[in-house]
N, CA, C and O atoms as CSV, one atom per row, in Angstrom:
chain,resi,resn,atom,element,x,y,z
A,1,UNK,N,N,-15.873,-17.704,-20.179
A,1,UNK,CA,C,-15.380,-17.475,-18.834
A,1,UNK,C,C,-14.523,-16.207,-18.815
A,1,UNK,O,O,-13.646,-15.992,-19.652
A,2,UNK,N,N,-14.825,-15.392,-17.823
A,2,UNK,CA,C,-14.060,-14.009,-17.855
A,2,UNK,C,C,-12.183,-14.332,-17.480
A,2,UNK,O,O,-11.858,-15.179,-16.647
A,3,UNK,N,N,-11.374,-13.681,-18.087
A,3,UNK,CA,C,-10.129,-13.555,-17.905
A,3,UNK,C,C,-9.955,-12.697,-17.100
A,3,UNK,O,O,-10.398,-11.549,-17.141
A,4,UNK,N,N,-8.696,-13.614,-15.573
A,4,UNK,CA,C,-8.544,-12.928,-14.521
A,4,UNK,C,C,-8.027,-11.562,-14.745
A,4,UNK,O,O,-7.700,-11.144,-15.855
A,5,UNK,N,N,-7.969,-10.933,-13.729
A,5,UNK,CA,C,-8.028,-9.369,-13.754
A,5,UNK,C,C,-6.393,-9.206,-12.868
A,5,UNK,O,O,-6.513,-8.953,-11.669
A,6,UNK,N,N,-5.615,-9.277,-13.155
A,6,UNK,CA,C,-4.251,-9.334,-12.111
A,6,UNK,C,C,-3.611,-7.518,-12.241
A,6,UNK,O,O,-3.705,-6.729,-13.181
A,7,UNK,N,N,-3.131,-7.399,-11.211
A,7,UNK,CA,C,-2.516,-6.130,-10.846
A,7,UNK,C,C,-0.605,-6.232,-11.124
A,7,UNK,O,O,-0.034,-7.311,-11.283
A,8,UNK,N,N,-0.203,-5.474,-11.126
A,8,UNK,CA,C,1.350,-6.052,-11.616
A,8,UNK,C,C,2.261,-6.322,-10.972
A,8,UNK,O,O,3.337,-6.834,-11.279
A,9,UNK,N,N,1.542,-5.711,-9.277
A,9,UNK,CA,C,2.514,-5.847,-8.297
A,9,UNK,C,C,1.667,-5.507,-6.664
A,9,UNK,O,O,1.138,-4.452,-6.314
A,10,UNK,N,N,1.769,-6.620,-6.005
A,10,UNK,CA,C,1.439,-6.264,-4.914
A,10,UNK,C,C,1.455,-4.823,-4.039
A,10,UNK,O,O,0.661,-4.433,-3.182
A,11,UNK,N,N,2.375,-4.336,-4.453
A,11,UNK,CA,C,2.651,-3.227,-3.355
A,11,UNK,C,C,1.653,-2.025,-3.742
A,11,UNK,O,O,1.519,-1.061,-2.988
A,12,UNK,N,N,0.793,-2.167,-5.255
A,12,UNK,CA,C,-0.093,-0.903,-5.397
A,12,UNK,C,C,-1.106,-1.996,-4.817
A,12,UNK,O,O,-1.820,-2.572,-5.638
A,13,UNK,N,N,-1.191,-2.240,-3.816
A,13,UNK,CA,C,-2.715,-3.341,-3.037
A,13,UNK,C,C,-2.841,-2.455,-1.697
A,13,UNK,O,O,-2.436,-3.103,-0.732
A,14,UNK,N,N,-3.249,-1.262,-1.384
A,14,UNK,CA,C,-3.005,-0.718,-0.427
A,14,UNK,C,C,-4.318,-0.537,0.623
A,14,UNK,O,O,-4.383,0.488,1.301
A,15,UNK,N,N,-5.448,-1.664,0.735
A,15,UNK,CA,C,-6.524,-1.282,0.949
A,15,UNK,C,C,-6.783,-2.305,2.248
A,15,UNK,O,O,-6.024,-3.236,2.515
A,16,UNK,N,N,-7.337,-2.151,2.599
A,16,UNK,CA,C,-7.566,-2.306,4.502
A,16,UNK,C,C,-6.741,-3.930,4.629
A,16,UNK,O,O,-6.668,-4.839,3.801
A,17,UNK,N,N,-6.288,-3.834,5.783
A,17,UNK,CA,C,-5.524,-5.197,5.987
A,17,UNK,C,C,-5.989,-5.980,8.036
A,17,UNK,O,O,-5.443,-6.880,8.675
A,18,UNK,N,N,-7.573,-4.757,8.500
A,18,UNK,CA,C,-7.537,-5.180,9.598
A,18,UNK,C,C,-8.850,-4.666,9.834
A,18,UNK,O,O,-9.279,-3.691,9.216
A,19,UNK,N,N,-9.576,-5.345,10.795
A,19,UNK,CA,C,-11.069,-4.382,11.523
A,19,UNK,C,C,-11.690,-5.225,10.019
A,19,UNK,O,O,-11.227,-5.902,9.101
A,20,UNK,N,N,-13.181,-4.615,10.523
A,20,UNK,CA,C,-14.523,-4.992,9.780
A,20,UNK,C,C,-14.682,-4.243,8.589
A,20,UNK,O,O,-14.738,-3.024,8.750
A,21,UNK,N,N,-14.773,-4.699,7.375
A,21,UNK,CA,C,-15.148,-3.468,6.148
A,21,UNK,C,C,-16.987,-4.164,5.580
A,21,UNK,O,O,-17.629,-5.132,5.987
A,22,UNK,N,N,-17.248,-3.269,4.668
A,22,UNK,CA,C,-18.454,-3.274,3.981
A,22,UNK,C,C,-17.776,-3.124,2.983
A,22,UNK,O,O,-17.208,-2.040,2.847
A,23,UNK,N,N,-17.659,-3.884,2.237
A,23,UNK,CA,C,-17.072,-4.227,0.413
A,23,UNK,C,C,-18.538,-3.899,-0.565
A,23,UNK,O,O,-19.660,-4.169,-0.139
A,24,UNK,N,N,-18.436,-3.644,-1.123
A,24,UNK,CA,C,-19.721,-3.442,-2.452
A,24,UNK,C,C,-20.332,-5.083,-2.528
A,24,UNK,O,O,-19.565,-5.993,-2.215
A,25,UNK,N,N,-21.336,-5.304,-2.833
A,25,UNK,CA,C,-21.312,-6.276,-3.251
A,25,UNK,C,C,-21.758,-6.977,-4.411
A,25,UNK,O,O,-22.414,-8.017,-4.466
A,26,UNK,N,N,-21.166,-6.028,-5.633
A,26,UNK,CA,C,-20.198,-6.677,-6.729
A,26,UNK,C,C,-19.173,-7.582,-6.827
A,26,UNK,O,O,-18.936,-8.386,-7.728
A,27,UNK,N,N,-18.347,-7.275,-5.376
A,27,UNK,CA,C,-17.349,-8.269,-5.023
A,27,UNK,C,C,-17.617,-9.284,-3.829
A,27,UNK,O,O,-17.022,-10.345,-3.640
A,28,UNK,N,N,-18.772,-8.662,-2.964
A,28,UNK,CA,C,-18.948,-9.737,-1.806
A,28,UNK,C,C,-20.252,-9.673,-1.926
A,28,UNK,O,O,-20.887,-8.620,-1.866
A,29,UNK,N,N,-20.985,-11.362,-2.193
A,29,UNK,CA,C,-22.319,-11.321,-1.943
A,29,UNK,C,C,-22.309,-12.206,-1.192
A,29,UNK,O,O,-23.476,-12.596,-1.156
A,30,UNK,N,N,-21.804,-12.714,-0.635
A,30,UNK,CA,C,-21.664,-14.188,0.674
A,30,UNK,C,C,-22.267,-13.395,1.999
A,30,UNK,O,O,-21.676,-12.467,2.549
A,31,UNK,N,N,-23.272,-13.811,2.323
A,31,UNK,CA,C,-23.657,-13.750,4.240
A,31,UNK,C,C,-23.872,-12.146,4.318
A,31,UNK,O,O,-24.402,-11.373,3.521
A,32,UNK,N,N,-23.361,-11.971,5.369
A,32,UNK,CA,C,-23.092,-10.478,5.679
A,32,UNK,C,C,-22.367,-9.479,4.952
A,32,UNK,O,O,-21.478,-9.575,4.106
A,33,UNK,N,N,-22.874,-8.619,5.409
A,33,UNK,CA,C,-23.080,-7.150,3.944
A,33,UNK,C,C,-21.104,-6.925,4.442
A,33,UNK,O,O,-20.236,-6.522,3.668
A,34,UNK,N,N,-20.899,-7.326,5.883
A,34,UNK,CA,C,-19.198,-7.064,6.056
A,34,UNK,C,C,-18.573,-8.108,6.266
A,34,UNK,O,O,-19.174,-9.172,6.414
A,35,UNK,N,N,-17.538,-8.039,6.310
A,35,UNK,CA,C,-16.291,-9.187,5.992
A,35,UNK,C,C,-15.466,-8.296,7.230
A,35,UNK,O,O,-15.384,-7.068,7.235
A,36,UNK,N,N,-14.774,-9.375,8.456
A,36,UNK,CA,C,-14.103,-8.849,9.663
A,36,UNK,C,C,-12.714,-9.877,8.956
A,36,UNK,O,O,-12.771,-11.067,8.645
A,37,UNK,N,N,-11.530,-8.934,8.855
A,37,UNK,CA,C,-10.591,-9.602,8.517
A,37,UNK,C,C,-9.925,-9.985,8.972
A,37,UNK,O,O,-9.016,-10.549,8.363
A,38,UNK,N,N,-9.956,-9.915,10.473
A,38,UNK,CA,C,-9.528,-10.388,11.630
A,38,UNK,C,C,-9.734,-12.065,11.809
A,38,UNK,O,O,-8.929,-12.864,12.289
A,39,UNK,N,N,-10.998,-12.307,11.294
A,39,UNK,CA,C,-11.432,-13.746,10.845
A,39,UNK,C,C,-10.878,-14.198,9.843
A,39,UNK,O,O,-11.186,-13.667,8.777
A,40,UNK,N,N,-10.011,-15.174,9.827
A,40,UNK,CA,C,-9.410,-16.233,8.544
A,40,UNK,C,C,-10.161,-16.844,7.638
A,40,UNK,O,O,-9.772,-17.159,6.513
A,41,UNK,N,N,-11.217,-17.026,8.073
A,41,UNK,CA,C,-12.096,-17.967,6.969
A,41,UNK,C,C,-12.603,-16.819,6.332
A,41,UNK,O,O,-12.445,-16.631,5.126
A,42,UNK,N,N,-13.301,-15.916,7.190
A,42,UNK,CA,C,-13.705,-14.646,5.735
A,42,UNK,C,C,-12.815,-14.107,5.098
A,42,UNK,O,O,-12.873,-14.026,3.871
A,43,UNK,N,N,-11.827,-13.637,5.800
A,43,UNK,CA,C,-10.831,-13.014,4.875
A,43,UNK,C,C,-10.411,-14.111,3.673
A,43,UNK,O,O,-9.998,-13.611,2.627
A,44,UNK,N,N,-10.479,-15.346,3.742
A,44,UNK,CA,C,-9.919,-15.832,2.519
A,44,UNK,C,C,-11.332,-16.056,1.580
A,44,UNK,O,O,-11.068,-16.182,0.384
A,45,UNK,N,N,-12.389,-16.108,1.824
A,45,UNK,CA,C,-13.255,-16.208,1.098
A,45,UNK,C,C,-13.819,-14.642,0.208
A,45,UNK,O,O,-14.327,-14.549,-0.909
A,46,UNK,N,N,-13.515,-13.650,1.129
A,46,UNK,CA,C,-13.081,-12.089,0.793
A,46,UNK,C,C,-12.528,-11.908,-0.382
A,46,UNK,O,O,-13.197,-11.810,-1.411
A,47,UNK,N,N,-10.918,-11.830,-0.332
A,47,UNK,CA,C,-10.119,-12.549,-0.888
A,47,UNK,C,C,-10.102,-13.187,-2.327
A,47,UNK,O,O,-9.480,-12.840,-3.331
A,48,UNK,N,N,-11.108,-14.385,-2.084
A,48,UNK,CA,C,-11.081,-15.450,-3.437
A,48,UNK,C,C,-11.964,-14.256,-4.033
A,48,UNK,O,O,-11.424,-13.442,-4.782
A,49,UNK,N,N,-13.391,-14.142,-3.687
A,49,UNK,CA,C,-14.223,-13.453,-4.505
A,49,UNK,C,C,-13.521,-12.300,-5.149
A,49,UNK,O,O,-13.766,-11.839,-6.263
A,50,UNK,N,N,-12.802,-11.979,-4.473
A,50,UNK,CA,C,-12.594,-10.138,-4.834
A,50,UNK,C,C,-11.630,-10.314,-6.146
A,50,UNK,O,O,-11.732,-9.588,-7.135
A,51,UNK,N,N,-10.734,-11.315,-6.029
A,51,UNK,CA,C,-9.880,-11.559,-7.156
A,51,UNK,C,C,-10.278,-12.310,-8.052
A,51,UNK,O,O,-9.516,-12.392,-9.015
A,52,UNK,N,N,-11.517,-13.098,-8.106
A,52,UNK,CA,C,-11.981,-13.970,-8.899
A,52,UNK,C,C,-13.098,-12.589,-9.952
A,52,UNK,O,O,-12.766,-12.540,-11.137
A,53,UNK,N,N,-13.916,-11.901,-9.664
A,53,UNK,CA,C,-14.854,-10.586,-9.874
A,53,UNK,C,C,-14.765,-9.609,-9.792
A,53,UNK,O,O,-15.693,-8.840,-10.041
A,54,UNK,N,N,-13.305,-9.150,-9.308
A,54,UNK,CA,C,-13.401,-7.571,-9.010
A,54,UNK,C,C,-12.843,-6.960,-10.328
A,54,UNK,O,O,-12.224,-7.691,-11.101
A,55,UNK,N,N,-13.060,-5.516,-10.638
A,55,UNK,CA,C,-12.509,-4.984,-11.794
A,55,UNK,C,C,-11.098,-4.655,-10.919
A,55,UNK,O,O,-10.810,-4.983,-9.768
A,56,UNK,N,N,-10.362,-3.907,-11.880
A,56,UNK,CA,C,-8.774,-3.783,-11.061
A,56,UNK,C,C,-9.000,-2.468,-10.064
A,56,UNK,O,O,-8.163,-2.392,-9.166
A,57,UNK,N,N,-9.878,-1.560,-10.089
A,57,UNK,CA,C,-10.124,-0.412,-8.975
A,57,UNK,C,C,-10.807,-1.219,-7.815
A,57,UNK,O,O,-10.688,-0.897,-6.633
A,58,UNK,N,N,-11.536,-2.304,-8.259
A,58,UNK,CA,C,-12.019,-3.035,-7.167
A,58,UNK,C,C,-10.410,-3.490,-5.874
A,58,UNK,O,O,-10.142,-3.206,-4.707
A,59,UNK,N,N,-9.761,-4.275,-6.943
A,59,UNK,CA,C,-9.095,-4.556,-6.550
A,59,UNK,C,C,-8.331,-4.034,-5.414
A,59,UNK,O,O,-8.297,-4.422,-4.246
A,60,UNK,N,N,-7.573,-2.827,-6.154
A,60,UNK,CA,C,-6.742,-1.779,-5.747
A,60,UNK,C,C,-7.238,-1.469,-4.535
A,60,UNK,O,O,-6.444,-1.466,-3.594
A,61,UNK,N,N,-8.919,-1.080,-4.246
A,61,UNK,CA,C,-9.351,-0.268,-3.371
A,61,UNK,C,C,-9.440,-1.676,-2.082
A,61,UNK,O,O,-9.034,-1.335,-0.971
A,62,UNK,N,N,-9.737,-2.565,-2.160
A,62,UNK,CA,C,-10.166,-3.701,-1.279
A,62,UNK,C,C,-9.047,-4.684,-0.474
A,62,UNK,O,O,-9.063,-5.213,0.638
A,63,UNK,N,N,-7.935,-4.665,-1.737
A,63,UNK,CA,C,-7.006,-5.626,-1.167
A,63,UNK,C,C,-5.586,-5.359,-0.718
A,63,UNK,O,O,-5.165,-4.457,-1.442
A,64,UNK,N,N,-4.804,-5.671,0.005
A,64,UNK,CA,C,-3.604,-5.728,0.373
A,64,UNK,C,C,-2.687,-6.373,0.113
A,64,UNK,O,O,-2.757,-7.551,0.463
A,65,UNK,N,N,-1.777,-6.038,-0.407
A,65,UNK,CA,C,-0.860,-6.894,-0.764
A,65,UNK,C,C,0.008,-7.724,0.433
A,65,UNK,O,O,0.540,-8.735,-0.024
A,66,UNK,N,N,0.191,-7.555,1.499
A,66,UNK,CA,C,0.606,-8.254,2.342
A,66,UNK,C,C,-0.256,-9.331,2.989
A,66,UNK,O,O,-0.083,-10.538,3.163
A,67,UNK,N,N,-1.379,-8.373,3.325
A,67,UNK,CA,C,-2.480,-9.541,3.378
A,67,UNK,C,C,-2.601,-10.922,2.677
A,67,UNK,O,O,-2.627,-12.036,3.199
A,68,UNK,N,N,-2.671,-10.556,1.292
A,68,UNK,CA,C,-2.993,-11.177,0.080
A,68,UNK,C,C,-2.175,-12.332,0.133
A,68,UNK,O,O,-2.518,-13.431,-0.301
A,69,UNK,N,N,-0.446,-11.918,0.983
A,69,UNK,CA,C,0.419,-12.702,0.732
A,69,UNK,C,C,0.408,-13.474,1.881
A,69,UNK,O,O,1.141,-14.462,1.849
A,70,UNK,N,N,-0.423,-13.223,3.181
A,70,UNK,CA,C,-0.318,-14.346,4.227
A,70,UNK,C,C,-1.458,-14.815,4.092
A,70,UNK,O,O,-1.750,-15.688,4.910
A,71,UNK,N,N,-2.719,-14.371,2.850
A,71,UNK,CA,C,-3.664,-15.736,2.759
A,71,UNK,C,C,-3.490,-16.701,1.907
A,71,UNK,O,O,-4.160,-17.733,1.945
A,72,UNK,N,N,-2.481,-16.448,0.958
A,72,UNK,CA,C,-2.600,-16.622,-0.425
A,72,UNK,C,C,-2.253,-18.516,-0.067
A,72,UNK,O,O,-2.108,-19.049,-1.167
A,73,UNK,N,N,-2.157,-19.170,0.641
A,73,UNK,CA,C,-1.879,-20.591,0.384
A,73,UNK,C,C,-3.072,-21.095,0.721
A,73,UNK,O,O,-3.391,-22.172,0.218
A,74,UNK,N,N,-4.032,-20.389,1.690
A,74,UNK,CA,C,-5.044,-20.869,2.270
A,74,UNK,C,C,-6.093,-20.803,0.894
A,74,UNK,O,O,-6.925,-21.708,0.825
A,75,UNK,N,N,-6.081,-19.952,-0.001
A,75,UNK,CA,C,-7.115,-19.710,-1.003
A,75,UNK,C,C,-6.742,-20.485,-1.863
A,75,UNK,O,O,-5.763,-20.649,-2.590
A,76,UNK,N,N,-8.247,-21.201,-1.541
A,76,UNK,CA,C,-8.743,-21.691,-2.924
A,76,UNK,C,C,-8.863,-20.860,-4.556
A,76,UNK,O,O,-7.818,-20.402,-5.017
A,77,UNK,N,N,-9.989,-20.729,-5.248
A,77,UNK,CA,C,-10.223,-20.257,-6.766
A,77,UNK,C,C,-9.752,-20.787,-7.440
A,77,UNK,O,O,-8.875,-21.649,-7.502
A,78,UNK,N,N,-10.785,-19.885,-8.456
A,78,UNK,CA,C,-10.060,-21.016,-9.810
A,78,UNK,C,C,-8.778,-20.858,-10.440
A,78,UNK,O,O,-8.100,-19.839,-10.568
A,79,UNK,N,N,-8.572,-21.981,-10.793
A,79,UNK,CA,C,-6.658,-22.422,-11.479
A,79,UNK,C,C,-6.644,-21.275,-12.014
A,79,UNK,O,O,-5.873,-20.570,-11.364
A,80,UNK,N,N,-7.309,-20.451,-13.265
A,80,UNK,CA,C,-6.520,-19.715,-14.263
A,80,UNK,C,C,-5.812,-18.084,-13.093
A,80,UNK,O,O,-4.866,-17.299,-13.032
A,81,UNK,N,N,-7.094,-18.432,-12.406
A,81,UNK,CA,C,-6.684,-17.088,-11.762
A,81,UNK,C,C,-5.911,-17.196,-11.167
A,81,UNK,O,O,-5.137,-16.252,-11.324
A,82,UNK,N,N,-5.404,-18.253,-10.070
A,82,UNK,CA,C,-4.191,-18.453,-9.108
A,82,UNK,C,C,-3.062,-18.063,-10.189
A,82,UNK,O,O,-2.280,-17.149,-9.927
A,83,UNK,N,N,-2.958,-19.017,-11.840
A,83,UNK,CA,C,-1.808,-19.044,-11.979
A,83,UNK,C,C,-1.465,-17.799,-12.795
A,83,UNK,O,O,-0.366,-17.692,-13.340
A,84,UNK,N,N,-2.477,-16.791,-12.882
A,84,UNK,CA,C,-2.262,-15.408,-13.336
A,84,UNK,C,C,-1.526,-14.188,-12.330
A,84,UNK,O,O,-0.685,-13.399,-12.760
A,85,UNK,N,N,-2.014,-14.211,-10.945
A,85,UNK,CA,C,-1.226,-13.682,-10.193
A,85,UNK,C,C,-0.026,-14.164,-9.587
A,85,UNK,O,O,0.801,-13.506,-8.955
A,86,UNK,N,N,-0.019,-15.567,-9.886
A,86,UNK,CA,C,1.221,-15.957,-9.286
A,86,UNK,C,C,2.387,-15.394,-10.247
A,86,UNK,O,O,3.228,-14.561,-9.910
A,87,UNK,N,N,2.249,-16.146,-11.788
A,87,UNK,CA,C,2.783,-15.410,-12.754
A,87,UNK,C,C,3.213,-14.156,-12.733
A,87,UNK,O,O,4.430,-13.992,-12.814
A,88,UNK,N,N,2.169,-12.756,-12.600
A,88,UNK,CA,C,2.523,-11.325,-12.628
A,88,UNK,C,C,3.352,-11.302,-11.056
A,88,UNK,O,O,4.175,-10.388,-11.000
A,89,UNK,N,N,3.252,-12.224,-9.691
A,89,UNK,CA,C,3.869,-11.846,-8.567
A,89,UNK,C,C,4.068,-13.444,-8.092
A,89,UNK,O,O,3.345,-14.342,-7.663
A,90,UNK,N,N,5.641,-13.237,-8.464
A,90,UNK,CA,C,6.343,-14.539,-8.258
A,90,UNK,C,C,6.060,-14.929,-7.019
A,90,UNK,O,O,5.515,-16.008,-6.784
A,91,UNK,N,N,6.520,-13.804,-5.816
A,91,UNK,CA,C,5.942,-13.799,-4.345
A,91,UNK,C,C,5.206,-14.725,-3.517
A,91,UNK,O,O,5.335,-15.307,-2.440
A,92,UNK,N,N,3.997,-14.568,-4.906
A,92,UNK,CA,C,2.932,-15.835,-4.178
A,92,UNK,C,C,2.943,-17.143,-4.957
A,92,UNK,O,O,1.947,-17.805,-4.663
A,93,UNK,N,N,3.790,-17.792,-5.922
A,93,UNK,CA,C,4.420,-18.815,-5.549
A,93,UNK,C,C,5.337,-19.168,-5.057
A,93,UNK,O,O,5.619,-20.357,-4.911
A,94,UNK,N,N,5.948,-18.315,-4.725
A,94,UNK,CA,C,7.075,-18.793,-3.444
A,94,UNK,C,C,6.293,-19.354,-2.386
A,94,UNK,O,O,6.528,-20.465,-1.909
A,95,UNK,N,N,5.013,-18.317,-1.869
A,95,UNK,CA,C,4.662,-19.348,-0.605
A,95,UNK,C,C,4.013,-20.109,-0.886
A,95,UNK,O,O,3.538,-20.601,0.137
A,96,UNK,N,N,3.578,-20.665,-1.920
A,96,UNK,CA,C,2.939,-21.778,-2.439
A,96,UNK,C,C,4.554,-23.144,-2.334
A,96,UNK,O,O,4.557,-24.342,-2.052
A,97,UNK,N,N,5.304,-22.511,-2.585
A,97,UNK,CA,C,6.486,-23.608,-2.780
A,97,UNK,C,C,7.066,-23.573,-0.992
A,97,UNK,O,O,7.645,-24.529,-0.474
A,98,UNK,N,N,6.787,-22.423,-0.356
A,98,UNK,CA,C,7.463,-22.580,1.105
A,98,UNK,C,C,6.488,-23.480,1.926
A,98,UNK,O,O,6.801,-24.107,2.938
A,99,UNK,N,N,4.726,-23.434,1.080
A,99,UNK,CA,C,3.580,-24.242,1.829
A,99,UNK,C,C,3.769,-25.533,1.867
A,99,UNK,O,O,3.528,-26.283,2.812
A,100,UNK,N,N,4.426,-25.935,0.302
A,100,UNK,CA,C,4.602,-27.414,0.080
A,100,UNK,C,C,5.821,-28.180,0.546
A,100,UNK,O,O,5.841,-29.407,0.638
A,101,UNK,N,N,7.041,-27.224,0.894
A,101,UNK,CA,C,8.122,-27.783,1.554
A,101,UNK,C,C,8.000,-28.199,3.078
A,101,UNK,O,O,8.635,-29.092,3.638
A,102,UNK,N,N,6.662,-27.019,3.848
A,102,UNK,CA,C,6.723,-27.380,5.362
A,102,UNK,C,C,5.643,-28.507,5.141
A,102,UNK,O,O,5.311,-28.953,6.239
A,103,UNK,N,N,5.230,-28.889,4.495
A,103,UNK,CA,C,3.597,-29.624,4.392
A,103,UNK,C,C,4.728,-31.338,4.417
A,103,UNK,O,O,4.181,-32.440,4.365
């Protein structure tokens, strides 16, 4: 099983956070060739894939770190990877711990 690919810090995540993109699809092969991130359900399925498969330029170029941080409770993936970025960006277990306090 490939070992997640984590970045060290949200804030180098500087890549679209709104409107319709066309992602490669190395990182998106689900449905349509674009992902509207305006939509919640794609954006988190966006999202899972891109961090579950992307190399780290993938990354860099695709994702947002703010974004990242108002989907990040809604996303699913797999355990190692959640607990690799949470690890390198405490951030997103905080809202994992702010999800489970309002829940």
């Amino acid at each position: 099983m490939r070992r997640p690919v984590v970045v060290l810090s949200l804030g180098e995540l500087h890549g679209p956070a709104v409107g319709v993109i066309t992602p490669p699809r190395a990182v998106w092969w689900s449905g349509e060739p674009d992902v509207d991130l305006g939509d919640r359900g794609q954006a988190v399925l966006f999202y899972d894939q891109l961090l579950d498969v992307g190399r780290p330029e993938d990354i860099a170029e695709w994702a947002n770190g703010a974004m990242l941080l108002k989907l990040w409770a809604a996303m699913g993936g797999r355990p190692a990877v959640r607990r690799a970025w949470e690890d390198a960006n405490p951030q997103l277990a905080a809202v994992m711990t702010q999800a489970a306090v309002a829940a």
